[in-house]
C-alpha positions as CSV (number, residue, x, y, z in Angstrom):
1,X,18.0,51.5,19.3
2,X,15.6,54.4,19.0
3,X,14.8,56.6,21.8
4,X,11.0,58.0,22.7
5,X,10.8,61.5,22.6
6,X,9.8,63.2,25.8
7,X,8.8,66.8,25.2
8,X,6.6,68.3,27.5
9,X,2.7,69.1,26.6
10,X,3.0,72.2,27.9
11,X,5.5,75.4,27.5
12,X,7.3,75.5,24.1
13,X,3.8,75.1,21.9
14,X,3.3,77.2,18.9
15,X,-0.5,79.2,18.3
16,X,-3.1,77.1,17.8
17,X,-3.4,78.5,14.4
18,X,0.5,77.8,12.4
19,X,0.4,78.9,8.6
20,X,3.3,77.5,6.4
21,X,5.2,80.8,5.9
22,X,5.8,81.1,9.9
23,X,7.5,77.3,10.0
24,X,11.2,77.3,9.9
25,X,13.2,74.3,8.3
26,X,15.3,72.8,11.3
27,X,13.6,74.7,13.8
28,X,9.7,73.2,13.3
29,X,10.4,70.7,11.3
30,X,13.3,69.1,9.3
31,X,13.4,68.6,5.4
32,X,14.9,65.0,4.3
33,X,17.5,65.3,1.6
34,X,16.2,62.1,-0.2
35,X,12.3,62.2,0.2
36,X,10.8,59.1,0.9
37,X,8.4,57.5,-1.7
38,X,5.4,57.8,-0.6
39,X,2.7,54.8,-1.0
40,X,-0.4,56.9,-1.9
41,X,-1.7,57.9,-5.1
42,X,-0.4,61.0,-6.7
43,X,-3.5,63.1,-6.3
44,X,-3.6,62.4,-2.7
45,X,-0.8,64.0,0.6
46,X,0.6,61.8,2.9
47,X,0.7,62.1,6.1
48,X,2.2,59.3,7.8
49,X,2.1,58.4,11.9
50,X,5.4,56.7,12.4
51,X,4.3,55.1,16.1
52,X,5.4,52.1,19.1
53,X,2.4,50.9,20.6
54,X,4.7,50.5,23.6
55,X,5.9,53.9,23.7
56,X,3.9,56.6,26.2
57,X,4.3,59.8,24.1
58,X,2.7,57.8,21.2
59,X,-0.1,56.9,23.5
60,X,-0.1,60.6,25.1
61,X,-0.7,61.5,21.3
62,X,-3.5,59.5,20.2
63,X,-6.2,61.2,21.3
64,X,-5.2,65.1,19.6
65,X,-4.2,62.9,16.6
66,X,-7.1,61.2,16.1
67,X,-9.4,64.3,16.8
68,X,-7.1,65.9,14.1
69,X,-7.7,63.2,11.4
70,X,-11.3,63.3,10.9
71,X,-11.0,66.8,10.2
72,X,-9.1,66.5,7.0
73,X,-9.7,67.2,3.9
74,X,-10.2,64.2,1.3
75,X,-6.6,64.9,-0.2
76,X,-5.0,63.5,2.5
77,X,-4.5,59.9,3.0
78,X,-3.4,58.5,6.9
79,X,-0.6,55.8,7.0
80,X,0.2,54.3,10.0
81,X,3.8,52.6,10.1
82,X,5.2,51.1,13.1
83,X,8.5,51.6,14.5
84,X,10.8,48.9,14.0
85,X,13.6,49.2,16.6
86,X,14.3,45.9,18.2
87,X,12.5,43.9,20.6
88,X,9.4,44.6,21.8
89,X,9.0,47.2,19.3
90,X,9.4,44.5,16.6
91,X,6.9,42.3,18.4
92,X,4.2,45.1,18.3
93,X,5.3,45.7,14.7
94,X,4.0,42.6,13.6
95,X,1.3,42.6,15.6
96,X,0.4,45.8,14.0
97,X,0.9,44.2,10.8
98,X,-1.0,40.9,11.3
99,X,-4.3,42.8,12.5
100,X,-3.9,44.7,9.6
101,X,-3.4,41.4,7.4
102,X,-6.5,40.0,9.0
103,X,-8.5,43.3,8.3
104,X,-9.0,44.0,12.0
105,X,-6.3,46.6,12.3
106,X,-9.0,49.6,12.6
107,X,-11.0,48.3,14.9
108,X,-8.0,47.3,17.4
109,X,-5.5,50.5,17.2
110,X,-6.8,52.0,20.0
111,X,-7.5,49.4,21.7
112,X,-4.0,48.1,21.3
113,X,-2.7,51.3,23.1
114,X,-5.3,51.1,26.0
115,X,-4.8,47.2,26.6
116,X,-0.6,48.3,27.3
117,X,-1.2,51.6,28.6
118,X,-4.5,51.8,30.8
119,X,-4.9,47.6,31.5
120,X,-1.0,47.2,32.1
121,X,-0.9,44.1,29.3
122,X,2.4,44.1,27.9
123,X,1.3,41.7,24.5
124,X,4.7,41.0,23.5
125,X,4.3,37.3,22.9
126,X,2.3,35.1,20.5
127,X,0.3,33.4,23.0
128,X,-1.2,37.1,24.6
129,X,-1.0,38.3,21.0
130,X,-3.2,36.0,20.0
131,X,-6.0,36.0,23.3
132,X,-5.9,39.5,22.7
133,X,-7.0,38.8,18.6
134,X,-9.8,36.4,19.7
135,X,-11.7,39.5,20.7
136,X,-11.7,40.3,17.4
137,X,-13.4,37.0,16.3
138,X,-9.9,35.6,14.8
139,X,-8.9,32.0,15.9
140,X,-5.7,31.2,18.2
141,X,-4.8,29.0,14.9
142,X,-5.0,31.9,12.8
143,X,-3.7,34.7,14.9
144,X,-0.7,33.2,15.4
145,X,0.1,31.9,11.7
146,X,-0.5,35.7,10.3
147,X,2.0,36.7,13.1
148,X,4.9,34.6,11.1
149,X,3.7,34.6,7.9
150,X,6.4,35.9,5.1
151,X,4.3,38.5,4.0
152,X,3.9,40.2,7.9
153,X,7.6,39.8,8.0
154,X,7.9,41.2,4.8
155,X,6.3,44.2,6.1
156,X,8.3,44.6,9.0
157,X,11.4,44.6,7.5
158,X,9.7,47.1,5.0
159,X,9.0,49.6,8.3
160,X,12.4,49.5,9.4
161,X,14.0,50.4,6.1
162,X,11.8,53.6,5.5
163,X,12.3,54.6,8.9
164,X,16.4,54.5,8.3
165,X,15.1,56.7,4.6
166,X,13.1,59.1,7.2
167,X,16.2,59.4,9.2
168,X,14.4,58.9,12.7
169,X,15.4,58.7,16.2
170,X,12.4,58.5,18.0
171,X,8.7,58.0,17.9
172,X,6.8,59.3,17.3
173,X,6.8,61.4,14.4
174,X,4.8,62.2,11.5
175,X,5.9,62.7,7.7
176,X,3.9,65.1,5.2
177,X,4.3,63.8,1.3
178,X,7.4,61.5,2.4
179,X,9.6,65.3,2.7
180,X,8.7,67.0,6.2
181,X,9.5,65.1,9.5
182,X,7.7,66.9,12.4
183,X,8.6,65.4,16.2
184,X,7.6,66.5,19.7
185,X,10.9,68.4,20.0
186,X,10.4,70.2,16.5
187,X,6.7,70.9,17.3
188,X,7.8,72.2,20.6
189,X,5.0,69.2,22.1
190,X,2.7,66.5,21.3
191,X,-0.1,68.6,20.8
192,X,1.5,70.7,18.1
193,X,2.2,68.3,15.9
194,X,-0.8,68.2,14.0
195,X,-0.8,72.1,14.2
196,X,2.9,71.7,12.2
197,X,1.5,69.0,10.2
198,X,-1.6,71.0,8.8
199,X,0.6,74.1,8.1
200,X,2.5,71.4,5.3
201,X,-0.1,70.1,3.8
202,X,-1.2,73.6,3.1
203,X,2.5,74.0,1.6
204,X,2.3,70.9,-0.4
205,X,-1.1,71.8,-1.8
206,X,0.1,75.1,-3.0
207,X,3.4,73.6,-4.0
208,X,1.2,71.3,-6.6
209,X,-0.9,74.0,-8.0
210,X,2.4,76.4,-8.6
């Protein structure tokens, strides 16, 4: 089973400014062996948020992540994958999944985090699933038939193979262009991951136009 990582939000950080020559492999972040295909279109950089809506750090996160993401450029595509690692985690998974099958993903992430974190809602069965969906305008009927559907499951078992490729032990992490895995303990905490984060993308763009 997967651990979170606690790392403190204060203490180890890097400067707010991190270019891509100062990062050191194994030290900021680690370089897969195998990269990970990644599922946007070539033109585009990955960056994806590998997360457990049950998990505090990943909560802790969302806000500096967030503020991060609307300041990037148009060459970099967001994918949020869920942790798959048992239990609840796999419960949330689908959930995760089904919103997004029923296009109200979006509008719910945060939401999601705030209804286990802040309203003390644990949503790890079908029934609270579901109540928690009808705010959404989706029915109890439907709700509850995207959570089992073949294609939700589909996606689960999807998540919990590319997080085996990405070689993870936690959550939650982020992975630039399927190659660079950044955590709070690499980053040095929460806060710098997107610092780490923005420092590859700059590598991977200049790695494109050599």
């Amino acid at each position: 089973m997967f651990k979170t990582l606690l790392v403190a939000l204060t203490g180890l950080g890097l400067s707010a400014a991190v270019s891509a020559q100062e990062l050191v492999e194994g030290k900021d972040y680690t370089l897969l062996d195998s990269p990970v295909a990644t599922q946007v279109d070539e033109d585009h950089i990955e960056v994806t948020e590998v997360f457990w809506f049950g998990c505090p750090h990943c909560n802790r996160l969302q806000a500096p992540i967030t503020e991060w993401y609307e300041t990037l450029d148009d060459d970099v595509s967001i994918v949020h994958m869920p942790a798959v690692m048992g239990g609840h985690s796999n419960v949330h998974a689908a959930a995760f999944y089904a919103a997004e099958s029923l296009g109200i993903e979006d509008d719910l992430h945060a939401d999601f985090f705030t209804a286990i974190h802040q309203d003390d809602r644990a949503l790890t069965d079908a029934d609270d699933i579901a109540d928690f969906f009808a705010d959404y305008g989706v029915s109890e009927e439907d709700a509850k038939k995207a959570l089992t559907s073949f294609s939700v499951r589909s996606e689960v078992n999807n998540a919990h193979s590319r997080i085996r490729e990405m070689r993870l032990m936690g959550v939650p992490a982020l992975v630039v262009d399927g190659r660079y895995v950044i955590t709070p303990s690499t980053a040095g905490s929460l806060e710098n991951m997107p610092q780490v984060a923005e420092a590859l993308i700059e590598r991977v763009r200049t790695e494109r136009a050599q």
